[in-house]
C-alpha positions in Angstrom: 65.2 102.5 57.0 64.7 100.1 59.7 66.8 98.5 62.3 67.3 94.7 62.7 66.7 93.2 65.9 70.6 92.3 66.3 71.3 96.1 65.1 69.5 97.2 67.6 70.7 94.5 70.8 74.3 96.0 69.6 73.3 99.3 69.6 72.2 98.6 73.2 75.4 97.2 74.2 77.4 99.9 73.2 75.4 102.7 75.1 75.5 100.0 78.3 79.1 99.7 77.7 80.0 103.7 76.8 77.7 104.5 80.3 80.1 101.7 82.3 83.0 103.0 80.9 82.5 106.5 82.7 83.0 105.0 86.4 86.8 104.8 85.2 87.6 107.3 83.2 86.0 109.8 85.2 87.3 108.6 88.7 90.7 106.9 88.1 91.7 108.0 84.3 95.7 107.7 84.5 95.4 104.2 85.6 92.2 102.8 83.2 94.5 104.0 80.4 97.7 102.3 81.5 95.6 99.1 82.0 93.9 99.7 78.2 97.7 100.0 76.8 99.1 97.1 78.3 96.0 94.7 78.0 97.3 93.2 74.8 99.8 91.1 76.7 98.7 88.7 79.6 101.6 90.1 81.6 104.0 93.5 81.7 106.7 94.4 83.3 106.5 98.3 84.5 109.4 98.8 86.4 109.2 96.8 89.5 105.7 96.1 89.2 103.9 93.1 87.2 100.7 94.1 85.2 98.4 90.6 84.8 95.7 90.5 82.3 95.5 87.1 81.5 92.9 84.8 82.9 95.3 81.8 83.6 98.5 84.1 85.0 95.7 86.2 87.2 94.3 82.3 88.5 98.1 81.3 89.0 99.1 84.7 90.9 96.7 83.7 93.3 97.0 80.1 93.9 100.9 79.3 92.8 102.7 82.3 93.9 103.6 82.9 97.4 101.9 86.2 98.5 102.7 88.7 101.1 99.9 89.9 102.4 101.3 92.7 104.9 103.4 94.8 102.0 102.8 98.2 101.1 100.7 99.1 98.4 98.5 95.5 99.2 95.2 95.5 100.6 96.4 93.3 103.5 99.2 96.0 104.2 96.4 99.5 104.1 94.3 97.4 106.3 96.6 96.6 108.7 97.7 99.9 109.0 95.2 101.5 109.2 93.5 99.1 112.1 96.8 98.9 113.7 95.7 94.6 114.2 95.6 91.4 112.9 93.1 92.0 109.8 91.4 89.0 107.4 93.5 90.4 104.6 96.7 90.9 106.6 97.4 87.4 108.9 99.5 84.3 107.7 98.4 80.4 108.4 96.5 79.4 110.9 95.4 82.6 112.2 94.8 83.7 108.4 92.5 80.5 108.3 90.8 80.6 112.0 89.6 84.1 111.1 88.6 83.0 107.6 86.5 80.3 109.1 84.4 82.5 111.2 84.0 85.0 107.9 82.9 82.3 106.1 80.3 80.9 108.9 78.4 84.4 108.9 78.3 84.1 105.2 77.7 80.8 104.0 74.2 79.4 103.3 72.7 79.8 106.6 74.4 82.9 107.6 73.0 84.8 103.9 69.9 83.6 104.4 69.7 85.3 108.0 70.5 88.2 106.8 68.1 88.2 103.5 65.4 89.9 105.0 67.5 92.8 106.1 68.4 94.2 102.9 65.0 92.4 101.4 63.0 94.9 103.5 65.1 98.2 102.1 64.4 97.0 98.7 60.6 97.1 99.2 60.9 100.3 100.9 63.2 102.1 99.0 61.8 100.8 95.3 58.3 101.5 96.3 58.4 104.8 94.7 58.9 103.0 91.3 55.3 102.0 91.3 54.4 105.4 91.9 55.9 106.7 88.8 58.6 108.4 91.1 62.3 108.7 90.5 64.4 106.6 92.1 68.4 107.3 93.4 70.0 103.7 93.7 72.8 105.1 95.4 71.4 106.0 98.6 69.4 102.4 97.7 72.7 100.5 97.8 74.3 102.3 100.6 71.5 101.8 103.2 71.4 98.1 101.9 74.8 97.5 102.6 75.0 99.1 106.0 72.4 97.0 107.1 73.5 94.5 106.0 77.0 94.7 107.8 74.6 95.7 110.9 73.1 92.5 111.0 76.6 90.3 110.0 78.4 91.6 112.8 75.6 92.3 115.5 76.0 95.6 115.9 74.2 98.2 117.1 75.2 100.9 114.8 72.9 103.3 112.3 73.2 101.3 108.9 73.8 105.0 106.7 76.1 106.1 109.1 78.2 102.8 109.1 78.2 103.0 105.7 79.6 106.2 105.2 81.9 106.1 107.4 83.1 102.8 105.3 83.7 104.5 102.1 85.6 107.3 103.2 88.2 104.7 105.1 88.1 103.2 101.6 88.3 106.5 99.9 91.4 107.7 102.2 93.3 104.3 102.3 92.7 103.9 98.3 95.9 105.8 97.1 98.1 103.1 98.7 96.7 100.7 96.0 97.5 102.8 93.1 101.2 104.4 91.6 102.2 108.0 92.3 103.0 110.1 95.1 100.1 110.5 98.3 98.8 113.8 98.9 99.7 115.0 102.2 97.4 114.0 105.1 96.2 110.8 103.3 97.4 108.6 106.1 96.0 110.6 108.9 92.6 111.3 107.2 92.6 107.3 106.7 93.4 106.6 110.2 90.7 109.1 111.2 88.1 108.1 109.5 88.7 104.2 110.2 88.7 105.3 113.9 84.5 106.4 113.4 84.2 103.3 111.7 85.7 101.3 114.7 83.6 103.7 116.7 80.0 102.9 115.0 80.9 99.1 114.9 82.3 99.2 118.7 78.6 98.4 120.2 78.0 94.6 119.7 74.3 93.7 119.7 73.7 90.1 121.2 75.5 87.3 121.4 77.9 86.1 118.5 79.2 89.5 117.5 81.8 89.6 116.2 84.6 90.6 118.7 87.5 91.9 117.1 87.3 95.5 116.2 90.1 95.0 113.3 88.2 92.2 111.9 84.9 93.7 111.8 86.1 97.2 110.4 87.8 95.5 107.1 84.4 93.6 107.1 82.4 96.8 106.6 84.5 98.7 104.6 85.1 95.5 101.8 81.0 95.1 101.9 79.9 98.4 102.5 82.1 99.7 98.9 81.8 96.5 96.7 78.1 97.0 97.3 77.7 100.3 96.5 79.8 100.0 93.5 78.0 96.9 92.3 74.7 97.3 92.4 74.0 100.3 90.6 76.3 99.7 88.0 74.4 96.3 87.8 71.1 97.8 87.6 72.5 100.6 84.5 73.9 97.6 82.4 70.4 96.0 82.8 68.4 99.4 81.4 70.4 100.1 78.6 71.2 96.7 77.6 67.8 95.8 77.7 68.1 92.8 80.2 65.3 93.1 82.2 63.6 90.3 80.8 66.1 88.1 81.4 66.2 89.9 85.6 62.6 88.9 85.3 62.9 85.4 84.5 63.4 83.4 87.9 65.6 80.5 86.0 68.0 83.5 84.2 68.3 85.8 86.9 71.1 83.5 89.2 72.8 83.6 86.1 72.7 87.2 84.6 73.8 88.0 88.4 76.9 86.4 88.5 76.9 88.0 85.0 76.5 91.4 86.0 78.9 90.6 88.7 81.7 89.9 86.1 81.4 92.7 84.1 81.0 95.2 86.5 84.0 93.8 88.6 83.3 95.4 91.9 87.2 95.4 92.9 88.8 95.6 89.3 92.6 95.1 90.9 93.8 93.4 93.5 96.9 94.9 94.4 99.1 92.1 95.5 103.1 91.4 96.6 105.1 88.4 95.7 106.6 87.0 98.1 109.2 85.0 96.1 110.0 84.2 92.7 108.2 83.0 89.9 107.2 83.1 86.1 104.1 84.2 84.9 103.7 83.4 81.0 107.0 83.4 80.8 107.6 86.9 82.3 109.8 86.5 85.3 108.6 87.7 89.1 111.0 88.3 91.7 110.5 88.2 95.8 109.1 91.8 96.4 107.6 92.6 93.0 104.4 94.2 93.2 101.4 92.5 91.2 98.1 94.7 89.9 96.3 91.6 89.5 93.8 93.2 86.9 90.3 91.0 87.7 88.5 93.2 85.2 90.5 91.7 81.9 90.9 88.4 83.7 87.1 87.8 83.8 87.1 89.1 80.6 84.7 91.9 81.4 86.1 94.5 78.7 85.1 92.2 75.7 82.7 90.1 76.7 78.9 92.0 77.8 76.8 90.2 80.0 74.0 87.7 78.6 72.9 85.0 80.9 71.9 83.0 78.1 75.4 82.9 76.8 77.2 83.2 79.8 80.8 83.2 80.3 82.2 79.5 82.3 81.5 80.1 86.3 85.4 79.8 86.3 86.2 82.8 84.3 83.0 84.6 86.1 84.0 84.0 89.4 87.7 85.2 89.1 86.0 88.4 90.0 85.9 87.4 93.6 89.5 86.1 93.6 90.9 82.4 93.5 92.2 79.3 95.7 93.0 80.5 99.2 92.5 84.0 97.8 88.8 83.2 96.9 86.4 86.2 98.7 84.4 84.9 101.6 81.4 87.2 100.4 80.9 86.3 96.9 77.7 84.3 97.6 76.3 87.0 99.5 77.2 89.6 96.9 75.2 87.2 94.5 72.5 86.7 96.5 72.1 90.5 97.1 72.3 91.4 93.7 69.8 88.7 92.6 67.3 90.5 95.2 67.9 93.6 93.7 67.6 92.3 90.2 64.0 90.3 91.2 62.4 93.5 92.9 63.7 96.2 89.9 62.4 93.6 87.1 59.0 94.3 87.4 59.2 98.2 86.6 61.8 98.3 83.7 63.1 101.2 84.9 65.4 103.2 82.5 68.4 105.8 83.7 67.4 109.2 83.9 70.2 110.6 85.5 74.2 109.0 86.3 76.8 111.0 87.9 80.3 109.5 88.4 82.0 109.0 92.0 85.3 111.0 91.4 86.8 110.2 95.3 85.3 106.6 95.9 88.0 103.3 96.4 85.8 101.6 93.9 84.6 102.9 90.4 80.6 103.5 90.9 78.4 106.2 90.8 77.6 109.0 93.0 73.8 108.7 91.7 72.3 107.3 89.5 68.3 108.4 89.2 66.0 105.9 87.0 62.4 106.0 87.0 59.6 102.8 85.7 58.8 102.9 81.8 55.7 104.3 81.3 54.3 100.9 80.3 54.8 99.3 83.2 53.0 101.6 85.5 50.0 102.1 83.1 50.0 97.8 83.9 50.2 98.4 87.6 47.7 100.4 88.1 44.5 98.7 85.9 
């Protein structure tokens, strides 16, 4: 019996989607199956928190409904906490504004395409292997590529791996304020603790234009540093089994199947959130003080929808992934841009997943490794 073309490009999905599915159940299971049971409905009421699935409620949480961006449980609130100053996520008006202008110089056009060849150069290296018929861990990949890369944003003179771990255990530590239940005891100190040899690595500015506030440039590397290292690999296991690396390879697709990739694999999948007065959402009241889980994941439509950049879903649903309005991530075209490189410098090898191995303690769903290796056929083309 033989399979159909379609059969098979569904079969494909599946496995993609069963592999992707494994970052959450593995590393946050309580909460992926209170967001399954209460996706039916744009927006639930648990108590005195608001649950928002919906792609229109989730865009008019963040552009309609006063937020504050300093309560507990938000990200504004663990980061200011936790820096003890005035953060990107944590400030009001024109301070809020002032700070996100300078974000937003280091990473617009000009500023990304300073810092391409930073993480361009631990592509090469660190995929160089690949042509060798040698395995491949895209963890380690991601987590040098990011550290460099917040190296270079905010002129530091720290060691990129060393930034970057210290990143992702802040993350890791501050990550229980985002989610229900008690804390374990400690959490706050080993959050505080490991922010301070964050603060530490990234206290040595490297030329002029650094970035001079410590707060500022710590929230800096722990957002990149962790959205990163959860997207890229995840990115690069969706294209093996899925089969899209045809489409990576093709220079007109590839923008597209980024920002793709980018929505299904939702990097931050909440966005924990306060209201800071009332409101309705889909007819579902919201009071002054309610928390919002602002569920990016179902709002971008990433649990039904796989990622095809010939059918892609409208760059307004896509981009919810990076927020909305005055909410709207400063780093999204970086992130793009990245993960395009990546994309453009895996293509050519096809490489399949050998190995995957869930990150139980990261802030983000991802992998702890994730081993693939060039198809067979490929390297028998390199090497005539």
């Amino acid at each position: 019996m033989t399979t159909s073309p379609s059969e098979s490009t569904a079969s494909a999905l599946r496995a993609a989607r069963r592999r992707d599915r494994r970052v959450y159940t593995r590393s946050h299971p309580l909460l992926f199956a209170l967001l399954a049971a209460t996706r039916g409905r744009a927006v639930t009421r648990v108590g005195g928190t608001v649950l928002v699935h919906g792609t229109e409620p989730y865009r008019q949480a963040l552009t309609r409904i006063p937020l504050d961006r300093a309560a507990a449980g938000t990200t504004g609130g663990a980061a200011r906490r936790l820096t003890a100053g005035e953060t990107l996520f944590g400030q009001e008006g024109a301070g809020h504004r002032a700070t996100r202008r300078t974000v937003a110089d280091g990473l617009g056009a000009a500023g990304v395409e300073r810092l391409r060849p930073v993480w361009q150069a631990v592509l090469t290296r660190r995929l160089a292997p690949l042509a060798e018929g040698r395995d491949v861990d895209l963890v380690p990949l991601a987590r040098e590529l990011a550290g460099a890369t917040v190296c270079a944003l905010l002129r530091t003179a720290g060691d990129p791996e060393a930034v970057a771990e210290a990143a992702a255990e802040a993350a890791a530590a501050a990550v229980r304020d985002h989610l229900p239940g008690p804390r374990p005891p400690g959490t706050t100190r080993a959050a505080g603790a490991a922010t301070a040899r964050l603060e530490a690595l990234l206290a040595a500015v490297d030329g002029p234009g650094a970035a001079a506030d410590t707060a500022l440039r710590s929230v800096l590397a722990v957002a990149a540093v962790n959205t990163t290292v959860a997207a890229l690999p995840r990115a690069a296991a969706w294209c093996a089994d899925a089969r899209l690396w045809d489409q990576a390879a093709d220079d007109r697709l590839r923008p597209i199947l980024a920002d793709e990739l980018l929505r299904v694999v939702a990097p931050s999948p909440l966005l924990p959130r306060a209201a800071a007065a009332d409101a309705d959402l889909d007819g579902c009241p919201v009071r002054a003080g309610d928390r919002l889980v602002l569920v990016a994941r179902h709002a971008a439509r990433a649990h039904r929808d796989a990622p095809d950049a010939r059918h892609p879903a409208p760059p307004a649903v896509a981009r919810l992934v990076f927020g909305a309005g005055p909410h709207a991530c400063p780093g999204a075209r970086l992130a793009r841009t990245q993960l395009d490189d990546a994309l453009a410098a895996l293509a050519p090898h096809r490489p399949t997943v050998l190995r995957a191995r869930p990150d139980r303690g990261a802030a983000l769903p991802g992998w702890s490794s994730l081993t693939v290796r060039a198809t067979t056929r490929h390297r028998v083309q390199e090497h005539r």
